[in-house]
C-alpha positions in Angstrom: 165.5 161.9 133.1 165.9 165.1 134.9 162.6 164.9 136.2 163.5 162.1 137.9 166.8 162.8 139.2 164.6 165.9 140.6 162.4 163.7 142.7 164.9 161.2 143.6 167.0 164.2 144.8 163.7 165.5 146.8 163.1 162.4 148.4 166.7 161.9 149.4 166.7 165.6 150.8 163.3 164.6 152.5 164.8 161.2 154.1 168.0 163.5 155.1 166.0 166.1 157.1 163.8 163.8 158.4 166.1 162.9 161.0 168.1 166.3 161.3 166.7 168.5 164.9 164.1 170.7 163.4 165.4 174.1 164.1 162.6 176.1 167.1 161.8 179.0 165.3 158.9 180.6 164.2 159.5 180.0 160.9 159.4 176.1 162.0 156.6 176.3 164.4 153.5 178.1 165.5 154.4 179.4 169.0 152.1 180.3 171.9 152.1 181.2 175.8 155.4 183.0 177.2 158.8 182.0 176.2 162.4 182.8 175.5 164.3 180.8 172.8 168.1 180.1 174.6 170.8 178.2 174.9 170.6 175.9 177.7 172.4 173.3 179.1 174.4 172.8 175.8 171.0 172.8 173.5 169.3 175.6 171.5 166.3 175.7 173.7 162.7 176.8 174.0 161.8 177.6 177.5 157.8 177.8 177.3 155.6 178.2 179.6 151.5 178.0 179.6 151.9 177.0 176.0 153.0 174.6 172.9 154.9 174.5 169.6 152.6 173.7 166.9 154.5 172.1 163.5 154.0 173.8 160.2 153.5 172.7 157.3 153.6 168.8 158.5 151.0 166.2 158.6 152.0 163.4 160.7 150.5 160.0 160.3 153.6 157.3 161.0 157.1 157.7 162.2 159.0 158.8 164.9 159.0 161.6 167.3 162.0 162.4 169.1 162.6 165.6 171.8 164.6 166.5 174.9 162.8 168.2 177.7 164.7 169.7 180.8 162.2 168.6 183.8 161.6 170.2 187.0 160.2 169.0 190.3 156.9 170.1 190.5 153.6 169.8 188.9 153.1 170.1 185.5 152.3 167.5 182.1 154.9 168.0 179.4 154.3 165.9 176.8 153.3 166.1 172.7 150.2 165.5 170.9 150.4 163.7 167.4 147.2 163.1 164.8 146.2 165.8 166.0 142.9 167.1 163.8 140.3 169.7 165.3 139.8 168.4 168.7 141.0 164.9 168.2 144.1 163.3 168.9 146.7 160.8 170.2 149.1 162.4 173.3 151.7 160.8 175.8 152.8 163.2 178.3 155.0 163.1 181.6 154.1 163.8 185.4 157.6 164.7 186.7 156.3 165.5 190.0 155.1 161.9 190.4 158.9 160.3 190.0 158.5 156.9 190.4 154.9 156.2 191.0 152.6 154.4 188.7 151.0 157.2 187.2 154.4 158.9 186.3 153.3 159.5 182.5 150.2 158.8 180.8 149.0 157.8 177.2 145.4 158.7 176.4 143.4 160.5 173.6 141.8 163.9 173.1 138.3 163.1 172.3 136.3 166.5 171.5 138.5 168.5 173.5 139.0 166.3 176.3 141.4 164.0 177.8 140.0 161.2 179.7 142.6 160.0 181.5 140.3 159.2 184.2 139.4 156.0 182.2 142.4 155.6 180.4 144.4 155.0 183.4 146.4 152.3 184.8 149.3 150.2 183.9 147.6 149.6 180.8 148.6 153.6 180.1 151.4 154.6 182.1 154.1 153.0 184.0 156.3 153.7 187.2 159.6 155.9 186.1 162.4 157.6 188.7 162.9 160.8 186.8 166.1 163.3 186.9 166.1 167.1 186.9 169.3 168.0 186.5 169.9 167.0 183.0 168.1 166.2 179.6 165.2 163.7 179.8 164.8 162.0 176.5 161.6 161.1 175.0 160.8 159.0 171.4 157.4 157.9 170.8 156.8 155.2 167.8 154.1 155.5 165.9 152.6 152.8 163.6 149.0 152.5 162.3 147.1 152.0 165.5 149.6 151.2 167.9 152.6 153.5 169.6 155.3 152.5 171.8 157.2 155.1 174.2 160.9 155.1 174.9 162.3 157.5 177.5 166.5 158.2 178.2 167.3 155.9 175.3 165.8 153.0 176.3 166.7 150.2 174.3 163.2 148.0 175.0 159.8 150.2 174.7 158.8 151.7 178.7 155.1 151.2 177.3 153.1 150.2 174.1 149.4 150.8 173.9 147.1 150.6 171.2 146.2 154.2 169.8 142.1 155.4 170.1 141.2 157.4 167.1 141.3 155.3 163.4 145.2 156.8 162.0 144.6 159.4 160.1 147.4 162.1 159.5 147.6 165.2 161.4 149.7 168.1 163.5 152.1 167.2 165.7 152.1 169.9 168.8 154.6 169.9 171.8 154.1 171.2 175.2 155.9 172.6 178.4 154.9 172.1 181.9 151.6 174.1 181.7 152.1 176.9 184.6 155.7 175.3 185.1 157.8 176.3 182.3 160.4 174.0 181.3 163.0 174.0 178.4 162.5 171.7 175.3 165.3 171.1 172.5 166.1 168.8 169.9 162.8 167.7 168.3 163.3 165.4 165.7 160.5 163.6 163.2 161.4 160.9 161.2 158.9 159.9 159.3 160.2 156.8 157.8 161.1 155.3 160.8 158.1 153.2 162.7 159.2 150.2 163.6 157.8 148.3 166.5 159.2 146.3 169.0 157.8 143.3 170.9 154.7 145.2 171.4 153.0 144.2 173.8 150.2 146.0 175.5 149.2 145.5 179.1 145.5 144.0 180.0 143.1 145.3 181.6 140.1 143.8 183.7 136.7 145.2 182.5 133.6 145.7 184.5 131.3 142.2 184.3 128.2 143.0 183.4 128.2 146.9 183.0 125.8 148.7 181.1 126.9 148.5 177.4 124.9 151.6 176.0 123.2 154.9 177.8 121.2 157.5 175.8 122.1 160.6 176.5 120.7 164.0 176.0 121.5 167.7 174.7 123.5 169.8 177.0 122.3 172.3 179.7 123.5 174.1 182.6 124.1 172.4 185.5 122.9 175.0 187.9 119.4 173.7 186.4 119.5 171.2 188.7 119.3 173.4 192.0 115.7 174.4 191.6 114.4 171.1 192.3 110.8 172.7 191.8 112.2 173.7 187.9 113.5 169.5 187.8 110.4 168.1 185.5 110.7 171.0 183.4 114.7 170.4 182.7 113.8 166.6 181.8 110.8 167.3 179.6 112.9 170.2 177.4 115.6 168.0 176.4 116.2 166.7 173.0 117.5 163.0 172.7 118.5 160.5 170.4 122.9 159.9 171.0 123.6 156.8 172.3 127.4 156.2 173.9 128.8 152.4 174.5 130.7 151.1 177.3 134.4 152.1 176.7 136.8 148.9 177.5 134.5 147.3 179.3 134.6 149.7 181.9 132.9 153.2 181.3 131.0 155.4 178.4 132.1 158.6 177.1 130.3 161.3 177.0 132.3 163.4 174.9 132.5 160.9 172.2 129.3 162.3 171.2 129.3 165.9 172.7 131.3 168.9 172.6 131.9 170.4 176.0 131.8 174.3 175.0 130.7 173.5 172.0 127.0 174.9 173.4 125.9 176.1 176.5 126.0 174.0 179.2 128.3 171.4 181.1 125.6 168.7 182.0 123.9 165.8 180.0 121.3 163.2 180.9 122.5 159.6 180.8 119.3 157.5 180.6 118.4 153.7 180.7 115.3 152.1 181.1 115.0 149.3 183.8 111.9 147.0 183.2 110.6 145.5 186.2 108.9 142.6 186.8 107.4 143.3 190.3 107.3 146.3 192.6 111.4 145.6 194.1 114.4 147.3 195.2 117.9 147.1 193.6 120.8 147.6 194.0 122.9 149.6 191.7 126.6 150.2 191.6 128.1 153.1 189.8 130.9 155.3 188.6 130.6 159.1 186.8 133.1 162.0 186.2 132.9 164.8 187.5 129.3 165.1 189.2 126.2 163.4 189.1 122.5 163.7 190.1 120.9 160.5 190.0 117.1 160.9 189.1 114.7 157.9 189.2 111.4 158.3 187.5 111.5 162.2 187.6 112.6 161.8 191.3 116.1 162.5 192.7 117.8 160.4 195.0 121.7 161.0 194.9 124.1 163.8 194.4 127.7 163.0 194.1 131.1 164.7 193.6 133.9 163.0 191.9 136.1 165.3 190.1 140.0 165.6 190.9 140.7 166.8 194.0 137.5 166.7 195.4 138.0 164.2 197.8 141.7 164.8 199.5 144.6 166.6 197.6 145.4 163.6 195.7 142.2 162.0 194.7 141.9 161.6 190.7 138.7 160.8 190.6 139.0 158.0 188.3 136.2 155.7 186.7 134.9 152.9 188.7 132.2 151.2 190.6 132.7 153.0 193.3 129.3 154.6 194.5 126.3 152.7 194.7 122.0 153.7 195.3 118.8 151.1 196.1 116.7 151.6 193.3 112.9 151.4 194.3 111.5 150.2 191.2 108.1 150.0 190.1 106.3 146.7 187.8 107.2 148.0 184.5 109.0 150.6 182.7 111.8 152.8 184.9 113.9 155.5 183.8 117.1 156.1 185.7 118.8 159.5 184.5 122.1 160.2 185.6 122.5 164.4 185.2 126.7 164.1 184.4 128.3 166.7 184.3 132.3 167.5 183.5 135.2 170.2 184.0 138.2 168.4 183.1 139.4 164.6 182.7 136.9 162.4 181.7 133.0 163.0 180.8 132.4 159.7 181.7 129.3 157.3 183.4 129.0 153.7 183.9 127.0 151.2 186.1 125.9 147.6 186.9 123.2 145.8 188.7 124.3 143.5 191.2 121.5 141.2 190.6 119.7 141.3 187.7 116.8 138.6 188.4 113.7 140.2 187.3 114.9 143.3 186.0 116.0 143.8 181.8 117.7 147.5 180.7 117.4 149.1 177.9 
């Protein structure tokens, strides 16, 4: 009997605390980057900047996660990460210095380290929202198996539900400031008996007809490699192959699903398909990548792109889409297109499509 009063009194505390504001200490939480714990605005604060509170102790799988964060108007991407485990993860952050646009916010994964909200973009993963800097901003996300709703200023319908990326497994809940900006966060909350959904309903999105479901793709080199174009047949012929990546949503691969950037020397993989033709013929081929491509047909090269952030205008995101496109001279028989992909931040992404595929089959 007084074992189980024990756990029924350990539970109860458990439930209690659950929903009681986790005190920021570092007793409570791993702390990095600069900051000064203050009060602010009527809160016991954190104001952190370059870095993130990392829960102790606490494996998060489903519940709620509640915070206030004190916004500022300029660049930065506040936001938490949940399930997190090694280099994988769930995250929904904000973008307070785009008030009111569509990409305000965004939910997307961590996939090996990376982020790739240049695919995960969209209504389907973030929505329009007028933010205010001169008070609290409220944030609870919901989280429930594979699906997560967000709630912002106490919200009484979801601002956005989407359906979670990685299979649910529990992991570390981490927090973030504003990156360069620092910004004050108080009164974090988890609740971990508390995952309700409701009326979720995810937005749609259009895939790509008829992209490319699979590439091959290669072990990582360096993409200076590519420069020397009289060194090219040597860089193909070295690499090891054998990882194969499928279309994403119907609307791009990921690279990183299958490679760690960093994780060995290099920044640049091969993407390969193999176009049978039935006749000598030219076609054309539309096609996206993130961040920069070399497009190599039959150990030739005939493209070199750029389409990381910013590369284009200030504001350019370089986002996934059919938005290049090359004439393909193909032989009768066998041709191998490689597209040399390579990433800095955002998305390590390819995809592609023929136009017309009379008289063609990929592989």
């Amino acid at each position: 009997m007084k074992r189980l009063i024990s756990i029924f009194f350990s539970v109860t505390l458990l439930n209690a605390s659950a929903q009681e504001i986790l005190p920021i200490d570092t007793n409570t939480w791993s702390i990095n980057g600069d900051y000064i714990i203050e009060n602010y605005r009527g809160k016991n604060a954190i104001y952190i900047k370059g870095g993130a509170l990392a829960l102790k102790d606490t494996k998060f799988l489903n519940g709620t996660i509640e915070y206030d964060i004190f916004l500022k108007e300029t660049q930065g991407f506040p936001g938490v990460y949940f399930r997190v485990n090694g280099l994988n993860g769930e995250q929904f952050y904000v973008r307070p210095h785009q008030s009111g646009n569509p990409d305000a916010n965004q939910a997307a994964p961590v996939v090996n380290g990376i982020s790739p909200w240049q695919l995960y973009y969209g209504p389907r993963y973030s929505f329009p929202y007028e933010y205010k800097y001169d008070d609290w901003t409220h944030v609870k996300i919901v989280v429930n198996n594979d699906k997560a709703q967000v709630y912002l200023d106490y919200s009484e319908t979801p601002n956005l539900s989407w359906n979670l990326f990685h299979e649910p497994a529990a992991g570390d809940i981490v927090i973030r400031g504003g990156g360069a900006q620092a910004m004050h966060i108080a009164d974090v909350k988890i609740d971990a008996n508390s995952y309700q959904l409701a009326d979720f309903s995810p937005n749609d999105r259009e895939p790509i007809e008829g992209a490319i479901p699979e590439w091959e793709i290669s072990d990582m080199f360096d993409e200076k490699d590519l420069d020397d174009l009289s060194k090219l047949k040597k860089v193909i012929d070295t690499r090891t192959w054998g990882r194969k990546i499928q279309l994403m949503e119907g609307v791009a691969a990921n690279i990183s699903t299958q490679q760690v950037l960093n994780g060995e020397p290099g920044n640049t993989v091969f993407a390969k398909i193999t176009i049978n033709s039935s006749r000598d013929q030219v076609k054309l081929f539309d096609f996206g990548y993130s961040d920069r491509v070399v497009a190599i047909l039959n150990g030739e090269p005939i493209y070199r792109g750029n389409n990381k952030w910013r590369s284009r205008d200030y504001r350019y995101l370089g986002t996934i889409g059919l938005f290049d496109a090359i004439y393909l001279s193909l032989k009768k028989g066998d041709n191998t297109l490689l597209m040399a992909v390579s990433e800095d931040f955002g998305g390590w992404l390819i995809t592609g499509k023929f136009v017309d595929e009379k008289g063609i089959k990929v592989r």
